[in-house]
PLY file of the C-alpha trace (Angstrom):
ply
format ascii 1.0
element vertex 545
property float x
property float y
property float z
element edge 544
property int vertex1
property int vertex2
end_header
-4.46 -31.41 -2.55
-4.34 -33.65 0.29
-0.36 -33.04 0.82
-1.37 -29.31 0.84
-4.59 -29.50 3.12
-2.03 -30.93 6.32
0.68 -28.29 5.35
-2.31 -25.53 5.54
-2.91 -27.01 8.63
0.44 -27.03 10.25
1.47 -23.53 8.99
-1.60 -22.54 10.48
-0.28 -23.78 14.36
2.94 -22.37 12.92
1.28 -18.39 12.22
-0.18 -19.00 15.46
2.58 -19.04 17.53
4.92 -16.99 15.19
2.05 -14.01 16.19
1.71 -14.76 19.86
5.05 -14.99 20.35
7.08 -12.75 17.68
5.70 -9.92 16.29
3.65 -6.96 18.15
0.29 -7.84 18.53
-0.87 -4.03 18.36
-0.72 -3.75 14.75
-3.00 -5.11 12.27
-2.82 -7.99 9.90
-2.97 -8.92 6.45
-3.08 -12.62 4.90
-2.17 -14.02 1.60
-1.72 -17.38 -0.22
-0.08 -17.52 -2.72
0.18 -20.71 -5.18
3.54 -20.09 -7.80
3.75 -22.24 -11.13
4.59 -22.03 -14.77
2.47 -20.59 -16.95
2.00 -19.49 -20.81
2.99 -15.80 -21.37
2.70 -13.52 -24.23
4.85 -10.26 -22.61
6.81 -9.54 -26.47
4.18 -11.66 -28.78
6.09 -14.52 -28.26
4.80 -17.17 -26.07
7.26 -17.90 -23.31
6.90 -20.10 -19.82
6.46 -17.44 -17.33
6.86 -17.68 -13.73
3.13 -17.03 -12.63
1.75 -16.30 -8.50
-1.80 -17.49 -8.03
-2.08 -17.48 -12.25
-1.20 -13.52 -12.56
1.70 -12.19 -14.30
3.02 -10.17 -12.87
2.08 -11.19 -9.35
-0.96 -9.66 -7.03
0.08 -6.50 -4.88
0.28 -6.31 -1.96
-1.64 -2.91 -0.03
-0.39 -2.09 3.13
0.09 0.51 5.73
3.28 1.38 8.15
3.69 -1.59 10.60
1.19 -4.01 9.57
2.28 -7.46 9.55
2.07 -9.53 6.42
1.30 -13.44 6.51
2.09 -14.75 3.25
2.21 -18.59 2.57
3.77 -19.35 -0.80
3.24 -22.96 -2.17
5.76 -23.97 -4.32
4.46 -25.68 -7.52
7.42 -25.59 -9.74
9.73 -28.24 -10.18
12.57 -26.81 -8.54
13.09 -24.50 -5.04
11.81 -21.12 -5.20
12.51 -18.22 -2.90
11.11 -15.12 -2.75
12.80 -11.82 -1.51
11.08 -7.76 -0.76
12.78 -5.48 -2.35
13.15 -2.37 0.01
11.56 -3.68 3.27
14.05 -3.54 6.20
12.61 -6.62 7.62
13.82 -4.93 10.91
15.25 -7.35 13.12
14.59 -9.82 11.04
16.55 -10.60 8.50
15.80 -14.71 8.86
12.61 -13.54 5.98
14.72 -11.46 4.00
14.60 -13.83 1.30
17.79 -14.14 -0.49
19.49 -17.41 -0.28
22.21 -15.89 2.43
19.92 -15.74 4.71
16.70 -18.06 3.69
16.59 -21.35 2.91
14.96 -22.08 -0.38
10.84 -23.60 -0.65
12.03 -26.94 -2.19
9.17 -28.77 -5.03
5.98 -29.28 -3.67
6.06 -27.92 -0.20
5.12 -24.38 1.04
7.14 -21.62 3.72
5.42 -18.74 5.46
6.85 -15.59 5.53
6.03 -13.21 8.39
6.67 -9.68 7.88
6.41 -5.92 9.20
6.16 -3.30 7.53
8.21 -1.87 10.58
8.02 2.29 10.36
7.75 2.47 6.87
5.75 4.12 3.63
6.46 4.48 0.49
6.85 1.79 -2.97
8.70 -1.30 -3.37
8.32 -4.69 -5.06
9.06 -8.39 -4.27
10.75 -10.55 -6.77
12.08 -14.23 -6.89
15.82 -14.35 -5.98
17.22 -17.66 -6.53
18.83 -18.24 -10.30
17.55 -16.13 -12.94
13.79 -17.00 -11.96
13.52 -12.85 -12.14
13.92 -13.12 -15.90
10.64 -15.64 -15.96
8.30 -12.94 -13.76
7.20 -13.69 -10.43
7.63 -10.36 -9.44
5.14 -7.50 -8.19
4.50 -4.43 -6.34
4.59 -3.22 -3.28
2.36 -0.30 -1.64
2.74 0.90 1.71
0.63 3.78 2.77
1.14 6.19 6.01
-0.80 5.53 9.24
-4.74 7.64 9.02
-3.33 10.25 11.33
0.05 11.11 10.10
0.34 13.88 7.42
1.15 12.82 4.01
2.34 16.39 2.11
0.18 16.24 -0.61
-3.60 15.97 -0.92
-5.10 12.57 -1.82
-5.09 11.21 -5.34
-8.07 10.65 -7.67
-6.30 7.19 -8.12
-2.84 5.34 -7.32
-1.17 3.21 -10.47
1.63 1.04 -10.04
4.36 0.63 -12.93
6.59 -2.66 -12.65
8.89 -1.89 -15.87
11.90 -3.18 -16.79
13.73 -5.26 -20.07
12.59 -8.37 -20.90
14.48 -11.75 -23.33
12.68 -13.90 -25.42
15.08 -16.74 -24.10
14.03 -18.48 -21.14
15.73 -18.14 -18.18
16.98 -21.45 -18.35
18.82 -20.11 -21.53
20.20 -16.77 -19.89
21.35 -18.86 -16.73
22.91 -21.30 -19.36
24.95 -18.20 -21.09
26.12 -16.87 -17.32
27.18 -20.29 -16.52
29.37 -21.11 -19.81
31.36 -17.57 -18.56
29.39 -15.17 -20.86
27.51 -12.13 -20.60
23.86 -11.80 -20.89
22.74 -10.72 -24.44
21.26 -7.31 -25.39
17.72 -7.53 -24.29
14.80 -8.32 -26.69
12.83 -5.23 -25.53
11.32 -3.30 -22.66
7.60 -4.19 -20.32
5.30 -2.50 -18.53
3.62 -4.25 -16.23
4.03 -6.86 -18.25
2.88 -6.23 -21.72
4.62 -4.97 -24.35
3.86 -1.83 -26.93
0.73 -0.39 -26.08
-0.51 -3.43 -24.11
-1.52 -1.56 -20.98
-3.97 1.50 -20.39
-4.60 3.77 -18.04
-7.85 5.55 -17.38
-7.75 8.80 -15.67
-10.51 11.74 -15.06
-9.98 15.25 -17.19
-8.70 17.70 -14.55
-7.92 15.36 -12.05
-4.44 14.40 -10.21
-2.95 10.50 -9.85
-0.27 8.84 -7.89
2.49 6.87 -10.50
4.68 4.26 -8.66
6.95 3.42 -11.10
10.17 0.42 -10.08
12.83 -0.99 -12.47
12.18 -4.54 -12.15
14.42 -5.33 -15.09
17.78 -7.29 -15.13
19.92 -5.05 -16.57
19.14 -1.72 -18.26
18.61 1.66 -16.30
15.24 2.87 -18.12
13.91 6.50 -19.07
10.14 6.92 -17.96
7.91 9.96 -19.39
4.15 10.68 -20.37
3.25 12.43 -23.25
2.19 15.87 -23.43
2.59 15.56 -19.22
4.79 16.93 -16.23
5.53 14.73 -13.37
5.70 16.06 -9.55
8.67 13.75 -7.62
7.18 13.18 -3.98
8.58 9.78 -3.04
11.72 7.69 -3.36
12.23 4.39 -1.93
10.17 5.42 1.43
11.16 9.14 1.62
9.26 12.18 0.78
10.97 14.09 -1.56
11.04 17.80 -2.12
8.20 18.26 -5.22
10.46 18.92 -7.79
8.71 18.88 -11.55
10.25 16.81 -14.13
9.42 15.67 -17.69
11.38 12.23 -17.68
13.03 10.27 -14.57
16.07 7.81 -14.83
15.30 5.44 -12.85
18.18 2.81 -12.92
17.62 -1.11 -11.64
16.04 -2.11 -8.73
15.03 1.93 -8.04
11.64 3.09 -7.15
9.63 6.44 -7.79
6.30 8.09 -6.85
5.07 11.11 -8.72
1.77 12.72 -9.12
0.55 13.42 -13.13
-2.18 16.05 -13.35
-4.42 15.29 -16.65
-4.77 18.57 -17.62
-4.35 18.50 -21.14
-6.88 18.27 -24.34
-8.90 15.01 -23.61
-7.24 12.81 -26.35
-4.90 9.40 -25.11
-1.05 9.97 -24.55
1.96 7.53 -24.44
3.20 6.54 -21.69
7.18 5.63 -22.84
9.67 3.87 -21.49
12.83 3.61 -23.35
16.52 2.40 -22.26
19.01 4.74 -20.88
22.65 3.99 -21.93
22.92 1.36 -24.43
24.20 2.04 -28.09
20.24 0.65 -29.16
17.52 2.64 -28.00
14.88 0.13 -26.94
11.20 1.71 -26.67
8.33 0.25 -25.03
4.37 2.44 -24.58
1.58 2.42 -22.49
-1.36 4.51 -23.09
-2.95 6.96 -20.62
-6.50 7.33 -21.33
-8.53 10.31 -20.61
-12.14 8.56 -19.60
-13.92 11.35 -21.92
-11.30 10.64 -24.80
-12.40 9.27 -28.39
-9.16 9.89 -30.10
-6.57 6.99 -29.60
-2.66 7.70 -29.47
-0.74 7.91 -33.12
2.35 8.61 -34.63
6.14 8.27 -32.88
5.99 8.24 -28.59
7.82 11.53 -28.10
11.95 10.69 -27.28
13.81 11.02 -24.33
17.80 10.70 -23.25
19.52 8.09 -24.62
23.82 7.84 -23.79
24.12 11.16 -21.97
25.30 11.44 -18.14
25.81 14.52 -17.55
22.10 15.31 -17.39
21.15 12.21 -15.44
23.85 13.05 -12.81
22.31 16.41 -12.31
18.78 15.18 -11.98
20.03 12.75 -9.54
21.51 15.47 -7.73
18.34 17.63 -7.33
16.04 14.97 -5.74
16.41 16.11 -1.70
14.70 14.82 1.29
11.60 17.13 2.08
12.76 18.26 5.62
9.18 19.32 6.77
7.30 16.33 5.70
5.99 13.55 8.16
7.90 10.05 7.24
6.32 6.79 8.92
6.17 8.63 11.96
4.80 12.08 12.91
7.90 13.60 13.64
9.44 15.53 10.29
11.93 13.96 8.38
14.51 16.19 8.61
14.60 15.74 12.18
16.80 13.11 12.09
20.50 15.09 11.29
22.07 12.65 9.55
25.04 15.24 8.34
25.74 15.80 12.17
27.36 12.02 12.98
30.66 11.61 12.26
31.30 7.98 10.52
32.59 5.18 12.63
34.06 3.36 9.48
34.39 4.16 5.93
34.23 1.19 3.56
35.02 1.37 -0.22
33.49 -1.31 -2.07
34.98 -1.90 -5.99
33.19 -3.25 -8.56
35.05 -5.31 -11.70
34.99 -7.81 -14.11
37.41 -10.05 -13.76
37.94 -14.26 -15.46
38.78 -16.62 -13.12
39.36 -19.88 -14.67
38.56 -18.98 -17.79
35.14 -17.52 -17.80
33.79 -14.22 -17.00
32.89 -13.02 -13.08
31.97 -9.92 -11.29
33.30 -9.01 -8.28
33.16 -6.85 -5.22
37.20 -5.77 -4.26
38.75 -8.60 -6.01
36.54 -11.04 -4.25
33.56 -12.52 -6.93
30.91 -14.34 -4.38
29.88 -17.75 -4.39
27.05 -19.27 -2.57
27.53 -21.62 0.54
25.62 -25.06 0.63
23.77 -23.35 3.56
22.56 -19.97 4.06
25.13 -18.34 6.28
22.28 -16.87 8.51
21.46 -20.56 9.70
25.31 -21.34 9.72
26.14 -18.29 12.12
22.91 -19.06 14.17
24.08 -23.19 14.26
27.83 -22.08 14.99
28.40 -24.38 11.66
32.14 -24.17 10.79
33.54 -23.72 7.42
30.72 -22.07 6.10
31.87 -18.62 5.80
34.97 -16.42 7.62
34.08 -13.10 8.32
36.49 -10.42 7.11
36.86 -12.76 3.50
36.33 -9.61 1.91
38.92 -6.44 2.49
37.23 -2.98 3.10
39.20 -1.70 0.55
39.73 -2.68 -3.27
43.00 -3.71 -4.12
44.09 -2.62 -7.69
45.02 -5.42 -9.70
43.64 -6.86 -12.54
42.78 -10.30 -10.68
39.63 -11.86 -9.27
39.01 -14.84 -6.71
36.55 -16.56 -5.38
35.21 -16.86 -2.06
31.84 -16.54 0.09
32.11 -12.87 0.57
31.11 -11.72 4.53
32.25 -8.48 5.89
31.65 -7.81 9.63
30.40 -4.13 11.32
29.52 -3.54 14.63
25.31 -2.61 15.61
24.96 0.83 16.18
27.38 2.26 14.33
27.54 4.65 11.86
29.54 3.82 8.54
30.35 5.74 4.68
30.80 3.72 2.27
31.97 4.54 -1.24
30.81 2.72 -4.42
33.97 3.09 -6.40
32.94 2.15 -10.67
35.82 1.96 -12.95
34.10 0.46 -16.06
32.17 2.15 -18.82
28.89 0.78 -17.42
26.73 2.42 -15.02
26.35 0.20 -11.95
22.98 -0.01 -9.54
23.76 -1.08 -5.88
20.94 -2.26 -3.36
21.66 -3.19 0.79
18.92 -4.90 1.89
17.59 -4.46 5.77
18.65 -0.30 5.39
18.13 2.91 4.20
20.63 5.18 3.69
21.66 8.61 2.46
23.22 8.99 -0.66
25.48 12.23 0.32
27.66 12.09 -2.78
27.99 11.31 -6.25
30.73 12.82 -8.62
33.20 11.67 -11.77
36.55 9.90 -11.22
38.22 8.53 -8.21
36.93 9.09 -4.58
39.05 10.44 -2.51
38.92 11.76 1.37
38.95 15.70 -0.53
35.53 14.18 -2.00
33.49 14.80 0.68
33.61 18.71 0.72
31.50 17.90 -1.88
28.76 15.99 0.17
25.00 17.27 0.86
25.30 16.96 4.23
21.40 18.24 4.61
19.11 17.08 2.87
20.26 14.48 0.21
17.21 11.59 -0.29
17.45 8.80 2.32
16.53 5.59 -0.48
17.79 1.82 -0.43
19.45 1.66 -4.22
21.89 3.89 -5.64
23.16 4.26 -9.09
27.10 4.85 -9.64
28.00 6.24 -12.83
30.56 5.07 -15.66
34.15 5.82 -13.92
32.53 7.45 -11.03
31.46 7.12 -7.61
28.92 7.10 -5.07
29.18 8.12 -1.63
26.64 6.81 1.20
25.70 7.49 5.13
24.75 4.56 6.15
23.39 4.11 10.34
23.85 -0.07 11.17
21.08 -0.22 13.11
19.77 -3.37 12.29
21.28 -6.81 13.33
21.57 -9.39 11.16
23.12 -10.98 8.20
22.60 -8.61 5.10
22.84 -8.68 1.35
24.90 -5.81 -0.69
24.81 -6.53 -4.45
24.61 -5.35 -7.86
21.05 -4.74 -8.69
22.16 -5.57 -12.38
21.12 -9.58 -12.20
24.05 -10.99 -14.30
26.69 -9.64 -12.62
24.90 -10.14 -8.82
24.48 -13.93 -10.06
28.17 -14.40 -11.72
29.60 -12.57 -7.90
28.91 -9.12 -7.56
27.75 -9.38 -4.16
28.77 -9.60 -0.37
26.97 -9.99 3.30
27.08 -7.79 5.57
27.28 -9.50 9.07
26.10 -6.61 11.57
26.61 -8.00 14.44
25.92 -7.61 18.54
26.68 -9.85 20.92
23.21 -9.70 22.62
20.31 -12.14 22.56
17.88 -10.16 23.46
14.57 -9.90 21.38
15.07 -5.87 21.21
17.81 -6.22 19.27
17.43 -9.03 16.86
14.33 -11.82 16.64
14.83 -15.30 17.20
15.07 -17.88 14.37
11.59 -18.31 13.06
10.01 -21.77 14.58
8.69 -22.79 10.85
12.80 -21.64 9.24
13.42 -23.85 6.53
16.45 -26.38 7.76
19.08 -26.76 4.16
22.40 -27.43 3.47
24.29 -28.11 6.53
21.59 -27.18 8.92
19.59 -30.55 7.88
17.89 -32.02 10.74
18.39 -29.59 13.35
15.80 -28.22 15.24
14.69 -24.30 15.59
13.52 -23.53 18.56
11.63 -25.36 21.42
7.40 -24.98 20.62
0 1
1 2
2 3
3 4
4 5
5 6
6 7
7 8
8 9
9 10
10 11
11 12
12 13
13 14
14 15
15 16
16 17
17 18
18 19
19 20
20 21
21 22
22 23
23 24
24 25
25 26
26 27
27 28
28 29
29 30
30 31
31 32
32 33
33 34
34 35
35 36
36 37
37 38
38 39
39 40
40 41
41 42
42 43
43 44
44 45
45 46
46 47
47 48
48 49
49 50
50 51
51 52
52 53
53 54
54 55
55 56
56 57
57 58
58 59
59 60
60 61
61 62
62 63
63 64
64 65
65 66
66 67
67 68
68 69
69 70
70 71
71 72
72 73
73 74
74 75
75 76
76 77
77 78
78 79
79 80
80 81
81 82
82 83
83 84
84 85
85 86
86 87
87 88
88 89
89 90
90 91
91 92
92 93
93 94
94 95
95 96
96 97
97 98
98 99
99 100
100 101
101 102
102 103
103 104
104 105
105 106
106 107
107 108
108 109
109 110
110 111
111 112
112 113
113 114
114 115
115 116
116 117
117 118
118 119
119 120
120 121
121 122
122 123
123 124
124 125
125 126
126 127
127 128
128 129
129 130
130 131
131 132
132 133
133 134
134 135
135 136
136 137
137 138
138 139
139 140
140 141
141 142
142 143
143 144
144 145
145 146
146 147
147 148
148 149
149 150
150 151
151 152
152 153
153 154
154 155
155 156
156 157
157 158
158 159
159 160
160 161
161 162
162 163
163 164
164 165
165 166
166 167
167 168
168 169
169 170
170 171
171 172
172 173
173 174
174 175
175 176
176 177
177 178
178 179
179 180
180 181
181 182
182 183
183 184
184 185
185 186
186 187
187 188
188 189
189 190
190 191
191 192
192 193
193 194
194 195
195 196
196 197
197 198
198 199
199 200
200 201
201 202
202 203
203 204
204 205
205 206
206 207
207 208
208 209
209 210
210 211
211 212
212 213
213 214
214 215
215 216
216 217
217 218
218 219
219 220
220 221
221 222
222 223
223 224
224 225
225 226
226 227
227 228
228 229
229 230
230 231
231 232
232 233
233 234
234 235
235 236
236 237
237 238
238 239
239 240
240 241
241 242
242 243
243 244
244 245
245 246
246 247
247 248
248 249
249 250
250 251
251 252
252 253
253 254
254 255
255 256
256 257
257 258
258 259
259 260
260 261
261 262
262 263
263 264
264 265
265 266
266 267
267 268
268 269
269 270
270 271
271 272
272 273
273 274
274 275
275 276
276 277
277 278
278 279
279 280
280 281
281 282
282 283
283 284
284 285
285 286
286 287
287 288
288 289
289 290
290 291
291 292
292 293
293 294
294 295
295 296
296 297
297 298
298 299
299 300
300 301
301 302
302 303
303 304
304 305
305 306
306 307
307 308
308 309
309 310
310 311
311 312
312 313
313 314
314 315
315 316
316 317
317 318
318 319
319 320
320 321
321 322
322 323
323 324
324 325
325 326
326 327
327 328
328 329
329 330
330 331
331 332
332 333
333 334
334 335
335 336
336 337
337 338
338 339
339 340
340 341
341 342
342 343
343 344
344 345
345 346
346 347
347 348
348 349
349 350
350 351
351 352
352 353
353 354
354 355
355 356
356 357
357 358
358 359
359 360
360 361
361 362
362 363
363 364
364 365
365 366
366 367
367 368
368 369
369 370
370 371
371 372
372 373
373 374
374 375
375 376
376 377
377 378
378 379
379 380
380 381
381 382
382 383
383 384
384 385
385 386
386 387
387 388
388 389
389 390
390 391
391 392
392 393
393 394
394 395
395 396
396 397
397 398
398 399
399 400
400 401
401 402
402 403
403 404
404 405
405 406
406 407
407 408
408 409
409 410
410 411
411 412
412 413
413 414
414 415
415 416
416 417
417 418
418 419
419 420
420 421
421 422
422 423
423 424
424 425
425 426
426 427
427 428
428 429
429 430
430 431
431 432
432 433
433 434
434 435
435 436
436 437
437 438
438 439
439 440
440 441
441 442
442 443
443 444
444 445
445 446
446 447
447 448
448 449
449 450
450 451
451 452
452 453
453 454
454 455
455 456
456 457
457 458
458 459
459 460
460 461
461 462
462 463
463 464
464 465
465 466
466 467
467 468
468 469
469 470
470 471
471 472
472 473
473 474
474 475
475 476
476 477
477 478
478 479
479 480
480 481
481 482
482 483
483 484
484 485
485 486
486 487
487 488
488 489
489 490
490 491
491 492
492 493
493 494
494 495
495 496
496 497
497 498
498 499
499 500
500 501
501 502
502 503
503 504
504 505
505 506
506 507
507 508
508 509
509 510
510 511
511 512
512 513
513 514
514 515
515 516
516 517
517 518
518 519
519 520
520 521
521 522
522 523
523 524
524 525
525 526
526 527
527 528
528 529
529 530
530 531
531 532
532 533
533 534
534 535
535 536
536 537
537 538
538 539
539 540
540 541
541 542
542 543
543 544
């Protein structure tokens, strides 16, 4: 307690000067401490060693509103380093807290880091999650809620209430185990079964008012199974995705693949009885089935019988649904100004990047990889190595912007370069049987196209040029691909990888080094004066106090 009590002390002189110096002092703030260890879980009946944040599994959530700034000190209390990343948040000129080992060094044993963060001009539902290993498959993950500013116009009336869903698969093995089976050159096994918000079949109720209407933020937290998520007896009304407002569209299940996020608004309007909530696996040969309960508050009869079934293998009708969620033109965003002010269908690309996913062995054991190239870490985070001028590190341009088609795979620390302010497409190209999930952190973009087969320039006739959803994951169907807009306004050393944890751990990855030659604060932050120093960058010092 007494190593801790100094360290509160010094992060304290730390926050200080980070705030007086770094971020805009306009804006309000919000403070957390967070303490992570292992803990007991129970999440399938099985008691496992969970990865727990100040004793909660999963972790507290955070409530926010556009531009606050968050101060969150995370003490370490795990026997190894720990690193926490924000799934979704643009960390806008910032990408020294981004939290994935590219860019962040790691909280070693014992010690503590402070993350300082804006919520920089946006809304909408994301989650944080540990990044390092396969720490995700012990927990340490929660939600994320940012809410728009009291004076901008949100286009629907207030909820009676606003739930969060973290759901996702889950193994009985620890992740000791899984990382054990990735590192031998294996695949993960099939998971042991599906949570909600941490508890399995029927562990988790939800009260809600007869007659009355609720916000549902539901994210795929999982490692690697796109889920099907429904409510009994129930309609859902899309109005978010990833921080845009979406055109209210009414559905009676959502896809939502890995790493994805959704808001929609449940009306209980039915006979006051409870109802399942279900969420089941989409594409796998085994349906897994998990069930929460929604619980009308003047209810006396408890849910019975079978949850009611949902899509299981096919595509076809999860390509279309992806296809009708649209941007809602009209509606505020973070700022007052509508979102379809900003014509995103009107700039001509700078750059068009096609990015390849396969599965090749190199050496013998099983790798993903990203245009023939299957990423391996760096002993120091290439932010600190291209901010130290640290040599032999990383090259940019290891990567091609183009998949070459052979069957081979090497490896190599994966950077690709692009110039700030421009204005790229790039094209998730998916020739396996699988469906992929692809997150870039530090952006949003527009997914303008989606379609069987092999892209090709003919493709984008094809593109909603209009209004297609501006989000910050992206699905890419079995032998298919995935067309984005993408505007690279946001220096800094960013993560593109496979939201499906295996194959982001065994390579599936790159950086993307968006780079300006400018050192000016508009443009990109300086290093943080508390940075972790790792690897290479040992002993140097940040910046002067």
């Amino acid at each position: 307690m007494r190593e801790y009590g100094s360290l509160y002390s010094l992060i304290n002189v730390f926050i200080l000067l980070i705030l007086l110096n770094s971020v805009n002092g306009e804006d309000p703030y919000r403070y957390y401490t967070w303490k992570i260890t292992y803990g007991d879980i129970y999440p399938l009946g099985v008691k496992q060693t969970g990865i727990l944040i100040n004793g909660q599994f999963p972790g507290p959530q955070i409530d926010c509103v556009t531009n606050d700034n968050l101060i969150i000190s995370v003490y370490n209390s795990l026997n190894e380093p720990f690193l926490l990343s924000w799934n979704g948040l643009q960390q806008r000129r910032n990408s020294w807290q981004d939290g994935v080992y590219g860019t962040t060094c790691p909280i070693p044993p014992r010690k503590n880091f402070t993350y300082v963060l804006q919520t920089k001009d946006q809304i909408g539902t994301y989650f944080y999650f540990p990044s390092l290993s396969l720490h995700k498959a012990a927990g340490g993950f929660g939600s994320i809620k940012i809410s728009s500013r009291p004076r901008i116009p949100v286009p629907f009336p207030p909820p009676s209430g606003d739930y969060a869903i973290l759901a996702g698969d889950w193994f009985k093995r620890s992740q000791r185990q899984l990382k054990y089976f990735l590192d031998t050159g294996h695949n993960l096994p099939f998971p042991d079964g599906l949570l909600i918000n941490g508890r399995g079949w029927n562990g988790y109720t939800f009260t809600v008012d007869q007659g009355k209407t609720y916000r549902f933020r539901i994210s795929n937290v999982g490692l690697t199974t796109s889920i099907n998520f429904r409510i009994q007896g129930h309609t859902m009304k899309l109005v978010e995705v990833e921080g845009s407002h979406t055109i209210q569209n009414t559905y009676s299940s959502l896809d939502i693949h890995l790493g994805q996020s959704y808001s929609v608004l449940v009306t209980a309007n039915q006979p006051a009885k409870d109802y399942y909530i279900v969420v089941s696996s989409r594409f796998t040969t085994r349906v897994l089935t998990t069930t929460a309960v929604l619980h009308y508050s003047n209810s006396f009869t408890k849910v019975s019988g079978p949850p009611p079934g949902g899509p299981t293998t096919a595509i076809d009708s999860s390509l279309n649904q992806a296809r009708s969620i649209r941007w809602n033109l009209t509606a505020s965003g973070p700022r007052p100004n509508p979102q379809g002010s900003y014509h995103y269908g009107m700039i001509k690309p700078s750059k068009t990047i096609i990015l390849a996913n396969s599965a090749p062995y190199i050496n013998g054991k099983l790798r993903y990889a990203v245009n023939g190239v299957s990423y391996v870490s760096p002993d120091t985070p290439l932010k600190l190595a291209d901010y130290f001028k640290i040599g032999g590190v990383f090259s940019v341009g290891s990567i091609p912007d183009n998949p070459s088609w052979g069957n081979g795979g090497y490896l190599a620390t994966s950077v690709m370069h692009a110039d700030y302010r421009s204005f790229a497409e790039i094209v998730f190209q998916n020739w396996e049987d699988t469906v992929q999930s692809w997150h870039i952190d530090g952006y949003s973009f527009f997914v303008v196209g989606m379609d069987g087969g092999q892209w090709t320039p003919s493709s984008r006739s094809r593109y909603n040029l209009r209004d297609t959803v501006a989000r910050y994951t992206t699905q890419v169907y079995p032998k298919s691909w995935t067309a984005i807009y993408i505007a690279l306004d946001n220096v800094g050393m960013w993560n593109i990888r496979s939201e499906n944890w295996a194959r982001q751990y065994l390579g599936q990855q790159l950086y993307l080094r968006v780079y300006t030659p400018s050192t000016s604060w508009r443009d990109e932050y300086p290093i943080p004066r508390n940075a972790l120093l790792c690897g290479r960058a040992g002993g140097r010092r940040t910046r002067p106090l």
